[in-house]
N, C-alpha and C positions, 0 to 999 in steps of 0.2 A: 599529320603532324601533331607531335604533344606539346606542352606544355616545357614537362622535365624529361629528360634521358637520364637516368643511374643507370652507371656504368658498373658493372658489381653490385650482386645481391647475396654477401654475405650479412654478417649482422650488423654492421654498418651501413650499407647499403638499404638493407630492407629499411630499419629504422626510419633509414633519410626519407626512404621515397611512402611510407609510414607518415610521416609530419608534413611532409609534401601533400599528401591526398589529402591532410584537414584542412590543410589550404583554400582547398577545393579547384587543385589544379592537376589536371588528368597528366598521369607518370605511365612512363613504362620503364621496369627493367630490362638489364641485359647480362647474363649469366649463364655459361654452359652447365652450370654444376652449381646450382645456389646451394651455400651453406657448406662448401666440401671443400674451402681454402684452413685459415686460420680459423673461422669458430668451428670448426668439425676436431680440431685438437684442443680448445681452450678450457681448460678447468674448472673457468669461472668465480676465480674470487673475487670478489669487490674490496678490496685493499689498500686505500691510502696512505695508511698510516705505515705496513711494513714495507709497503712499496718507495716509501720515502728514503732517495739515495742523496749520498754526498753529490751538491752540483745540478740536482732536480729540480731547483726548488720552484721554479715554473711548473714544472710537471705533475707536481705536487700538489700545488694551487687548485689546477686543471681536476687532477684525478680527487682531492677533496670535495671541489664544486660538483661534480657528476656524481659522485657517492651520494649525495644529498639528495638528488634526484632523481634517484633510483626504487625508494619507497614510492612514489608517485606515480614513476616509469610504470614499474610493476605490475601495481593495482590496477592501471588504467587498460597497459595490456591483456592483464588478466580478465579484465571485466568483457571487455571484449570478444576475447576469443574464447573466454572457458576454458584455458589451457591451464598446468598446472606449472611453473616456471620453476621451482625446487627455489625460489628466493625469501632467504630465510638469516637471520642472527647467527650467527654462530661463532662469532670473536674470530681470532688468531694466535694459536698458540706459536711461539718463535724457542725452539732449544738449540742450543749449543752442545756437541758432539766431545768436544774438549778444550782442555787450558786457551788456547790460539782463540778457537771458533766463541768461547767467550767474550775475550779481548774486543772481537770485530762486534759480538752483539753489544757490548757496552759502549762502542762508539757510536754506533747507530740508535741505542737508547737516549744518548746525548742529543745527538742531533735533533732526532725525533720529539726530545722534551724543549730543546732551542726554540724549535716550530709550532709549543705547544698543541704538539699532538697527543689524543690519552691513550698513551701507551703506558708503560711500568713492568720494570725489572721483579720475577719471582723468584722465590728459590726454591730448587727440585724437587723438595718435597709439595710445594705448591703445586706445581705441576703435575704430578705423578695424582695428586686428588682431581683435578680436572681431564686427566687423562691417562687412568690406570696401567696404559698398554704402550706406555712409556719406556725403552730399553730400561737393559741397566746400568750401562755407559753415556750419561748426561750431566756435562757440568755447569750448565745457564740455562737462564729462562726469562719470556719477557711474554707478559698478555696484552694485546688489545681486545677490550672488549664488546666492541662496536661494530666490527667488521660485518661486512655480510657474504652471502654465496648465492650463484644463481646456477642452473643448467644450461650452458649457451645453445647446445641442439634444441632443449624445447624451449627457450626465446625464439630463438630462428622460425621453430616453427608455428609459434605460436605469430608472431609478425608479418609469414607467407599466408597464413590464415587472415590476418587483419586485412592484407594488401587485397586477395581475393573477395574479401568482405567489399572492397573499397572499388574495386574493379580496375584495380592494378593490373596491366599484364606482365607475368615476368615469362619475358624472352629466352627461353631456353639456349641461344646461339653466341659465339664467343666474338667478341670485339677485336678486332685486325686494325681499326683504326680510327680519329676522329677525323670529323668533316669540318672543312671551314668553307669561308664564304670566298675566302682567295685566300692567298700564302699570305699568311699571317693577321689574317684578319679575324674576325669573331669566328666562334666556334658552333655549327649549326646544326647540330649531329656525332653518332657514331656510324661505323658503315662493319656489319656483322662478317662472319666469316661467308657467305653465301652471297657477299656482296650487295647487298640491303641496306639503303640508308635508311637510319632512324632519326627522323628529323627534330628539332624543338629548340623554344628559344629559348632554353638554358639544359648545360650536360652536365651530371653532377659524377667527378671522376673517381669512384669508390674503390677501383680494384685492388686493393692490399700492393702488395711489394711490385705488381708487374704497372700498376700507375706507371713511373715510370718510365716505360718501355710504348704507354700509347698518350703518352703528355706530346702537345703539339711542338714544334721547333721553336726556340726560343721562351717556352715553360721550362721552370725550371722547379721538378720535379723528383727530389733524390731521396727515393726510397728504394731500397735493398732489401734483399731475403735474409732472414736470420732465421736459419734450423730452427726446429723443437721437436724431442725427441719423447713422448707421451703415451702411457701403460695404462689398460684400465683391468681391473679386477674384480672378481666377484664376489661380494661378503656376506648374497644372502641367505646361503648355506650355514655359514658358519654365524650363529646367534652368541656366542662367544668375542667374538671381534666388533667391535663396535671403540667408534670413534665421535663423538660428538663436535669437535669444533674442528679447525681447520688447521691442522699441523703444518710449520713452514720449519728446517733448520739448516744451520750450518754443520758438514763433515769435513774438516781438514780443510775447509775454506771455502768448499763446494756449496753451492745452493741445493735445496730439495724440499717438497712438499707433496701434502695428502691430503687429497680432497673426499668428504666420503659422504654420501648421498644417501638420503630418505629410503631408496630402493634397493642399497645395498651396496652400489656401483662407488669404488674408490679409482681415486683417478691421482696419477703419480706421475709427477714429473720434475724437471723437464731439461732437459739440457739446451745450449744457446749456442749454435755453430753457425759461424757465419760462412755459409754454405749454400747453394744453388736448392731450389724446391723439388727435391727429385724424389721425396715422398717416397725413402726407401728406407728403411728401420735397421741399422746398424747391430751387430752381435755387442760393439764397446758402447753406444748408446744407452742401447736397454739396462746391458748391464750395470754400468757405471750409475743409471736412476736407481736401479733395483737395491746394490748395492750400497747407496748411501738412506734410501729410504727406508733399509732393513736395519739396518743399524739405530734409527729411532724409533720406530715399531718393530721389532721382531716379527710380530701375529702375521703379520703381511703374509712369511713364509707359506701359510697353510690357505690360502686364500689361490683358487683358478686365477691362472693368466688368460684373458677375453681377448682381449686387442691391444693392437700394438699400432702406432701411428705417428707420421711425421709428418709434419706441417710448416710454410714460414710463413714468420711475424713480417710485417711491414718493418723494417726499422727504420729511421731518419738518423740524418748525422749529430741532431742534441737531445733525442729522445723524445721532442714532441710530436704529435702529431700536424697534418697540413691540413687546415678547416677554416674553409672561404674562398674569397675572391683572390685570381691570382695574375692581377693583369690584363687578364685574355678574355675582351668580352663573352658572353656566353657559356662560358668555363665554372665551375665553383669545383672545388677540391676538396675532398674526404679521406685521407689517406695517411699513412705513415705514424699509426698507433702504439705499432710496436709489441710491447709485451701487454698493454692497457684497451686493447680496443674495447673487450667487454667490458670493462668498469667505463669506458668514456663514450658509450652507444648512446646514451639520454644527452648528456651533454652535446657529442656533433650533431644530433639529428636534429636538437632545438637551434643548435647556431647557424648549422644551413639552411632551416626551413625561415629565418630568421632573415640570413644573407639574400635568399632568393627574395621575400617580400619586403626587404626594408632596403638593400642595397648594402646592409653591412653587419659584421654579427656584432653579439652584444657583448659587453667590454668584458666579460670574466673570459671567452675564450680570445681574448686580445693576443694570447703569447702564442699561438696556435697559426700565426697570421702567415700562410705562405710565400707571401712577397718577402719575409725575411730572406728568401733564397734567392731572389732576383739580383741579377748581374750589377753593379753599381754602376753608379757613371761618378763625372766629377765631384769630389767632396765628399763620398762614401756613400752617400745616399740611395735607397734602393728606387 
């Protein structure tokens, strides 16, 4: 018997059971495939500020607070394992494709200045000096300066090292179900596909969009798949092509971004179908990224296609994610990130490891609280 069960050892997971083990409370994971859900397609920007949508503004809060944590995150993981994590400054540049795709960026520079975030409107020649490889059809522009970029495959792997360091087991076998102690009672375990209980007095439910599908009767647990449709390329051929910060823009209304990496690796995406995780790469997918990515880097064109990859986000019905206590003794919840998991990995893994030892997390992830989802009774109350 452990201590914790993580349920899910993506980057989420690991992290958790990461913060768990300084505990000094013996974890084991459970993961057919650690690492091969959502952070095996995630990009990795660390982004709050252009992340910041109409209607967010909890999420915001949330994805701000974890930004800040992130330099620490980092350093400490790094010290650690000797890994090299590609986390690094590199702003965010935001272009607009035409007249329309302007409009939208200047309401979200409103916003964004509403919230005193430091972002700022440039104009295209500005742009075109921080990032030469700039179409020639661009009519806006906005910088944040602040932003940062991580590699989520060597986070991942850099934190299956930590956990080995730590004498984590991660469980190679896939979760069919939790245990409880009777219908409906505390939760004391998962039970694997080979029919193995893993027992402990607390399970921490991490598994991206299929949470869900193994939350006990009466959790109420609504996370969903939402597609991502994600290209990676090669650029270390071509010494010509280079990108230094992190292109994000609007095409005709569409999202799109270029992520492009120390090693050469640019990574393009993404598209957002809310669609089943059936991790199959679409001919209008790819295109529809290539396409609107080409249009504000042209160079792309001459750049090897590597991989191709589909993956789903966790989403939740207001965009937060669920981190903490959810009712159900035994239970603590980590799920439904969304498009944010990698910028908000520092943050859930300290409010769980938090929740587990104190009884509750600590008030900046307050908005995050999954009892908002719980069934009301008389007087609205959850």
């Amino acid at each position: 018997m452990n201590d914790v069960v993580v349920v899910g050892c993506g980057i989420i997971g690991a992290a958790v059971a990461w913060r768990l083990s300084q505990l000094g409370l013996s974890v084991t994971c459970l993961d057919p495939a650690p690492g091969d859900g959502a952070t095996f397609a995630a990009a990795g920007m660390l982004a709050p500020v252009t992340e910041a949508e109409f209607g967010d503004d909890e999420l915001t809060a949330l994805n701000l607070e974890s930004a800040r944590d992130w330099p620490a995150f980092a350093a400490e993981l790094a010290d650690a394992t000797g890994t090299d994590l590609g986390f690094r400054r590199s702003g965010t540049l935001t272009v607009a494709f035409d007249a329309g795709d302007r409009q939208q960026l200047r309401r979200l520079l409103d916003l964004r200045g509403r919230l005193g975030l430091p972002t700022e409107e440039i104009t295209v020649e500005a742009a075109r000096e921080l990032e030469p490889l700039l179409g020639p059809r661009i009519a806006g522009a906005a910088w944040a300066p602040d932003e940062h970029q991580v590699d989520p495959r060597q986070v991942h792997a850099a934190l299956l090292s930590a956990l080995a360091d730590r004498g984590v087991d991660v469980v190679r076998r896939r979760v069919v179900a939790l245990a409880e102690e009777s219908s409906g009672g505390p939760v004391i375990g998962a039970v694997d596909d080979h029919g193995t209980t893993h027992r402990a007095g607390v399970v921490v439910l991490a598994a991206g969009w299929a949470s869900r599908q193994l939350a006990p009767s009466a959790v109420t647990v609504p996370t969903r798949p939402v597609k991502g449709q994600v290209l990676r390329l090669d650029a270390q051929a071509q010494p010509a092509f280079s990108l230094d910060r992190v292109v994000r823009g609007f095409v005709q209304a569409r999202q799109v971004y270029l992520v492009s990496r120390a090693g050469g690796e640019v990574v393009v995406g993404a598209t957002s179908e809310e669609q089943p995780d059936d991790r199959r790469v679409t001919a209008g997918g790819a295109f529809a990224v290539l396409r609107d990515a080409r249009a504000l880097v042209p160079g792309i064109d001459e750049l090897p296609l590597v991989e191709l990859t589909a993956r789903a986000r966790p989403g939740s019905p207001d965009n937060l994610p669920l981190i903490g206590g959810c009712g159900r003794p035994g239970l603590v919840l980590a799920t439904g990130h969304y498009r944010n998991g990698i910028l908000l990995t520092p943050l859930t893994a300290a409010a769980v490891a938090t929740y587990v030892r104190d009884g509750a997390v600590p008030d900046r992830a307050a908005a995050a609280d999954p009892r908002r989802f719980a069934p009301t009774v008389s007087g609205g109350r959850p």
